[in-house]
N, C-alpha and C positions, 0 to 999 in steps of 0.2 A: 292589038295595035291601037295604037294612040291616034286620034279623028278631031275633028269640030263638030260639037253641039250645035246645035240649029244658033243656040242662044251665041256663038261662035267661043265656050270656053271648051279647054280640054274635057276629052268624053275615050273613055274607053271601060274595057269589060274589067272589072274588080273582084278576081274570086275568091270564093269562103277561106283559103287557106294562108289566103295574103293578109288576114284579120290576124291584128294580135289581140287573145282575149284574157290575159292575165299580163302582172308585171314582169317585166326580164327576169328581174330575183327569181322567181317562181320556177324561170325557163332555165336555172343555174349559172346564171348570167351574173356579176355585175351592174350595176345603177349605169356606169360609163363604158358599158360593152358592148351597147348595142350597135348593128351597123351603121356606119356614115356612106353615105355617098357625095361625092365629093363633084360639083362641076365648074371648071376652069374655065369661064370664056368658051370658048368656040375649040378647046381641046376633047378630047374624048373624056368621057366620067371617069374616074378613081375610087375602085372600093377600098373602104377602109373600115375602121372600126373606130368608134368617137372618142374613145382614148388618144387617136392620133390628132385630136382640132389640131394640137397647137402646134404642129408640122407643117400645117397649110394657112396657116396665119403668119404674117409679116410682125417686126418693131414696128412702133406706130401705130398699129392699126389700133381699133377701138372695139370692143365687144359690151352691146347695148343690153343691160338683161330687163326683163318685166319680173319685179320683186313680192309684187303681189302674191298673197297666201290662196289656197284655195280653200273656200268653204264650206260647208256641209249644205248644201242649197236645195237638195230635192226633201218635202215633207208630204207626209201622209194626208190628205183634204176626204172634203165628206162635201158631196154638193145637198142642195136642202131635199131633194126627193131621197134622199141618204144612198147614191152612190158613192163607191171609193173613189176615188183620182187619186192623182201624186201634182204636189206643184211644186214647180221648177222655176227658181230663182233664176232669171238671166241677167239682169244689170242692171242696178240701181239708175234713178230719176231723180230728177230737182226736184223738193217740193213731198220729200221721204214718200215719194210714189218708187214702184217697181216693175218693169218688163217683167211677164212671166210669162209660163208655157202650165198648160194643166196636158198632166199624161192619164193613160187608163192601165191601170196598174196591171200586170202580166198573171198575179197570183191574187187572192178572194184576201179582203183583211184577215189578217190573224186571230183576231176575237173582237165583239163586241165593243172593245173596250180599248180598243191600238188607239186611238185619239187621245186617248186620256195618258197613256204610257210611253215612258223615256224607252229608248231602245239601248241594249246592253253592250257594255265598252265591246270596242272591236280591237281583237289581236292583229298583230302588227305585220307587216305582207313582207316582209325579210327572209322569211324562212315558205317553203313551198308547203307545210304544214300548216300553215294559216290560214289560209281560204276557207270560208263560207260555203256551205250547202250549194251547188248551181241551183240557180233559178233566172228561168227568165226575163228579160227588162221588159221596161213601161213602152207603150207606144202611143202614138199620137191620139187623141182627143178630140176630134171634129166639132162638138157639139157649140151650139151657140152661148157664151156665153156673158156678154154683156149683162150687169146689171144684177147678177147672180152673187151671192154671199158664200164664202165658204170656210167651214166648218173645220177649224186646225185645234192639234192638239193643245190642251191645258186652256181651254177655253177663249182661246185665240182664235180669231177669223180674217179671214182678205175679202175687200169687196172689188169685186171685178170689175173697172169700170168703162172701157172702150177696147176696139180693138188698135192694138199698137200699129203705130202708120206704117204700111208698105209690108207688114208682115202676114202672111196667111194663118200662122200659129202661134204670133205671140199677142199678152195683151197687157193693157194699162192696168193693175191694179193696188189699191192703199191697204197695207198691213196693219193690222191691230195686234198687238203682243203683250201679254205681262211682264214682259223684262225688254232689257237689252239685245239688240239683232244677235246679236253673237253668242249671249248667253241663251237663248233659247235655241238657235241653231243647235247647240254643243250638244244641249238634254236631247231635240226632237228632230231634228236632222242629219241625212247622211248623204254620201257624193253622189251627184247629179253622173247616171249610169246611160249606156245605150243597148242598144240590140249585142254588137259583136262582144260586149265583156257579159258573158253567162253570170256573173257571179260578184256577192256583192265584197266589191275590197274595204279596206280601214282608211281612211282619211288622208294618212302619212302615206300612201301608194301613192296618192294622189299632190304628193310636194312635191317642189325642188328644193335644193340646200340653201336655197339663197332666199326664200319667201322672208320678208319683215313683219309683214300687216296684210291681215285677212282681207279679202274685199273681193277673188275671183271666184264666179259660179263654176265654171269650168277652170280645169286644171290648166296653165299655161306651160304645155306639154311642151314646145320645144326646146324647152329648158329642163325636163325632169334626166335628163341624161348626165346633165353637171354635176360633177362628186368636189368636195375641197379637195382634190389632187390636180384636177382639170383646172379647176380655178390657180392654184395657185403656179404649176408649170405656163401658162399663157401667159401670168405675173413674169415670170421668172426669164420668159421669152423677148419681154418688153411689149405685150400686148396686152392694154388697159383694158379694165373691165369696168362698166359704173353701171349705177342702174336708172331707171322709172318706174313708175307705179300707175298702170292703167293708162286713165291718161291726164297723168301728171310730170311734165318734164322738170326737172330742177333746175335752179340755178347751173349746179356746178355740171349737170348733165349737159347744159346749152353749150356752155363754155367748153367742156373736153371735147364735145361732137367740133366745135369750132375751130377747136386748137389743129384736132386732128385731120380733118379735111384743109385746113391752111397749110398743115407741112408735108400733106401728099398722101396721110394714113386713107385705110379703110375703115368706114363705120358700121360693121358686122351687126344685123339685127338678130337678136334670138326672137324670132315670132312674128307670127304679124300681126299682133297688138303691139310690138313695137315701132314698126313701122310705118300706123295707124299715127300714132302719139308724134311721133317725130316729124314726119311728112306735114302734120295740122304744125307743127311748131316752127315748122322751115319756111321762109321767104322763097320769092320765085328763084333767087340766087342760090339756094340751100340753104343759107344763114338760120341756125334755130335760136329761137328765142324762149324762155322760160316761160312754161304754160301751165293749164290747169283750166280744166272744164270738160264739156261733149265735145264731141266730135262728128259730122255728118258726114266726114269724107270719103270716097269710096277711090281708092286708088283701082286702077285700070290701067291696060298698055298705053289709052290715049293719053291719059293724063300726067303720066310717068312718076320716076322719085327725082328727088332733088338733094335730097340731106345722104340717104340711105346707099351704099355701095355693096353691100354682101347679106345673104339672108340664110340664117339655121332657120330651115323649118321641116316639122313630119309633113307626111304624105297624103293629100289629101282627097278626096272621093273625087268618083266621075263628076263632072259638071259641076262640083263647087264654085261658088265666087270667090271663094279663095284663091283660087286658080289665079284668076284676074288678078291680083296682086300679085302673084308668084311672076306674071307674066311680065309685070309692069319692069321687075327686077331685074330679071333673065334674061325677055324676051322670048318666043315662041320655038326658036330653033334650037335654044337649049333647052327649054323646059320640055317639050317632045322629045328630044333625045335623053332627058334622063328619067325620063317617067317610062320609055320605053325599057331604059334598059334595067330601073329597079322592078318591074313588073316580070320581065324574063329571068332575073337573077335571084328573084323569089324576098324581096325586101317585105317589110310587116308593116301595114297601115296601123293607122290610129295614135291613139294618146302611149299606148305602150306598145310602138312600136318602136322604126329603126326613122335616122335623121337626111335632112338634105344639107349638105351645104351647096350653097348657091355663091362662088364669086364669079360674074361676068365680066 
């Protein structure tokens, strides 16, 4: 049963079997087969399957993607008493500083010498033959770390320099690299993993079809369900598709979200990083305007959307603050009625699980 958190977001019980721990492909699935649940306003939910979006999308309407790539952001560290850790890329800072998270790796290094060594190309998660050995993910890292230097492969190190504001696990710190972010990711990184995926996947598990430009630590999952057949029957429906990137709105993004809320469309978010981006870019009227920069916004029911009318998003855990977005969208009496009923219905949490649509 779906409840209120002390903290007043949704809270309910999450069991082991509602985890998806591999990609649909895996499960003989389809990239666009996994379930939709669909919720209409103050109608009862509609299951469906995400091959049918563009049955419950209007002409008009507008489907906002996050185009960002996902990157290989978790690396192998060495604190200087020579424990292992893992650190975890979370979002770039002004000033080529980075948020990160330092985890305590699940398995002992693999030799002496994993610091020093590129980790070997990984087959492609297409086929259910592809998986990696299971092993357990990283978990959290308590220990103090301010002030502490750490020890990355190819003689690269991060110095840790504060703890990130308002975070209990993340922190400020400055990378040192021999090369390019990207080019050393590729040699000595791989995707930032959790408890519920046993097993480590290939990188391409972890896209959508539509990524341009590398730049997400985490995979912007409510979009990995998008096949170019999805895409282009929504085209075909007379439902626009444009993108952003984090949070960079574009010109011609400002302008289609404008066009399409002046002639009566929906602005469909996939995610809530796009509805993060869009919301900082709207006026108190919704009007967006072409942006680029951070963002400290935290959407809530108090503070509502303005720009944003419809939201694709996976399922997200008891008591997230994600929630509170979700709510801001929905509203309580639908977002309880559909968490109840994909919870009884046996729907799959996580980044490869099944989807929400959300039109209120």
């Amino acid at each position: 049963m779906t409840a209120l958190a002390p903290t007043g977001i949704l809270d309910f019980e999450l069991p082991p079997e509602r985890e998806a721990h591999e990609p649909p492909e895996v499960r003989g699935l389809r990239r666009d087969d996994v379930r939709l649940l669909v919720s209409p306003g103050l109608d009862d939910p509609v299951h469906a399957r995400f091959s049918d979006l563009p049955d419950f999308l209007e002409p008009g309407d507008l489907v906002v993607v996050n185009t960002s790539g996902t990157i290989p952001a978790a690396i192998d560290a060495r604190l200087p008493d020579g424990t292992d850790v893992e650190l975890h890329l979370s979002s770039r800072m002004p000033a080529s500083l980075w948020a990160v998270e330092l985890r305590r790796p699940a398995l002992p290094a693999m030799s002496p010498l994993r610091l020093g060594r590129s980790r070997p190309r990984r087959p492609s998660a297409s086929s259910p033959r592809s998986y990696l050995e299971a092993a357990p993910a990283s978990r959290p890292w308590w220990g103090p770390a301010a002030g502490v230097t750490l020890a990355l492969p190819d003689g690269a190190h991060a110095d840790v320099l504060a703890p990130y504001p308002g975070s209990a696990r993340l922190w400020v710190a400055a990378l040192w690299l021999p090369e390019p972010l990207l080019d050393y990711l590729s040699k000595h990184g791989r995707p930032i993993r959790y408890r519920h995926v046993d097993r480590e996947w290939p990188l391409d598990a972890y896209q959508t079809v539509y990524a341009t430009e590398p730049g997400s630590a985490e995979m912007p999952s409510a979009g990995r369900a998008f096949s170019p057949e999805i895409i282009t029957a929504l085209v075909a429906r007379g439902v626009a598709v444009t993108p952003l990137l984090l949070h960079r709105v574009p010109r011609e993004t400002a302008v289609g979200v404008n066009a399409t809320r002046s002639a009566g469309g929906r602005i469909v978010a996939v995610g809530t990083t796009v509805v993060r981006a869009l919301e900082t870019a709207a006026g108190d009227d919704g009007t967006v305007a072409p942006s680029e920069g951070w963002t400290d916004l935290f959407v809530t029911p108090e503070r509502g959307v303005r720009a944003v009318g419809g939201l694709l998003t996976g399922w997200h855990e008891p008591r997230a603050s994600h929630l509170l977005l979700l709510e801001a969208v929905a509203g309580r009496r639908l977002l309880e009625a559909a968490y109840g009923v994909a919870l009884d219905a046996g729907y799959l949490w996580h980044e490869f699980g099944d989807l929400h649509l959300i039109l209120p």
